[in-house]
N, C-alpha and C positions, 0 to 999 in steps of 0.2 A: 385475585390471581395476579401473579406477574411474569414476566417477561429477562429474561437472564440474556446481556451479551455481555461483550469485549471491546475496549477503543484501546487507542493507542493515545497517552495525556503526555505532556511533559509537565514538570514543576512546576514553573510560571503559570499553569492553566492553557496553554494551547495545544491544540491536539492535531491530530491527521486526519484530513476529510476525505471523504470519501470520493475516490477518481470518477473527474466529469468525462462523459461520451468512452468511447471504445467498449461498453458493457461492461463500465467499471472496471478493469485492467489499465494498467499503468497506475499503480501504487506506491513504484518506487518513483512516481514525478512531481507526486503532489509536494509541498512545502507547509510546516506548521500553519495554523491558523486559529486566530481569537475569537474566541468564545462571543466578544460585541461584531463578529462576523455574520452572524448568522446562517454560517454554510453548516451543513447536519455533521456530524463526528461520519467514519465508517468504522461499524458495526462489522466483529466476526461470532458466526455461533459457537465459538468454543476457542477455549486459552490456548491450545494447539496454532492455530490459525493465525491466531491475534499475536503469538510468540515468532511463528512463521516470517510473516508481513512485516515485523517492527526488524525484523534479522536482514532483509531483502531491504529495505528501507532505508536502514542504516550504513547498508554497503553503498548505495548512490542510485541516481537511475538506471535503470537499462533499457538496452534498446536492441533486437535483433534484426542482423540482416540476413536473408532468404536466398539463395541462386537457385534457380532451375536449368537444368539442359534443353537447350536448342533442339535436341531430336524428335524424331519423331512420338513418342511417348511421354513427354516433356519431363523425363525424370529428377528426381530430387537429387539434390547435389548436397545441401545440407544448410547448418544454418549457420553463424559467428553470433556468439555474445561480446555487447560492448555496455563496460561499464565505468559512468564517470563516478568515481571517486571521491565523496564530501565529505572530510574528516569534520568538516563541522556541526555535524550533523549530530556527532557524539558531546559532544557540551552540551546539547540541551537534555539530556536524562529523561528523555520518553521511556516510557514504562508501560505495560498491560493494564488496565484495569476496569474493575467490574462494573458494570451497567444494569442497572433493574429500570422494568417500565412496569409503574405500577398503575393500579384499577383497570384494566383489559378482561 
């Protein structure tokens, strides 16, 4: 039996690992990483996902900021997205590809 996911590789062999702390969120902060790293790839279950993430990824970090209102209700006010911008990020040719984990 095996086991089917999604990483994100670039050419060279280094790939996107999987965001430490926040329960895994902040995907778009991580930076390439080698294979003699030892840090694990991040796994998506399906190409969808894994297409999704490497799109978000490619655009830079981001980072959102929150306001709430002062009143009494403490209502939402809303949110700002900020995103830096890493055109370098497109020269390394990260791509989707398939992951089998086999004998399970």
């Amino acid at each position: 039996m095996s086991l089917q996911f999604y990483a994100l590789k670039a050419d060279n062999g280094w790939y996107i690992p999987h965001p430490l702390g926040r329960n895994g969120r902040g995907g778009t902060h991580v930076e390439l990483v080698s294979p003699a790293s030892g840090i694990a790839p991040r796994l998506f279950n399906n190409e969808g996902s894994a297409k999704a993430a490497l799109r978000w990824w490619l655009g830079g970090p981001v980072s959102v900021s929150r306001s709430v209102s002062r009143g009494l209700d403490n209502e939402w006010d809303g949110e700002t997205w900020h995103t830096e911008v890493r055109p370098e990020r497109y020269h390394h040719n990260v791509r989707v590809v398939l992951v089998r984990i086999e004998g399970l």
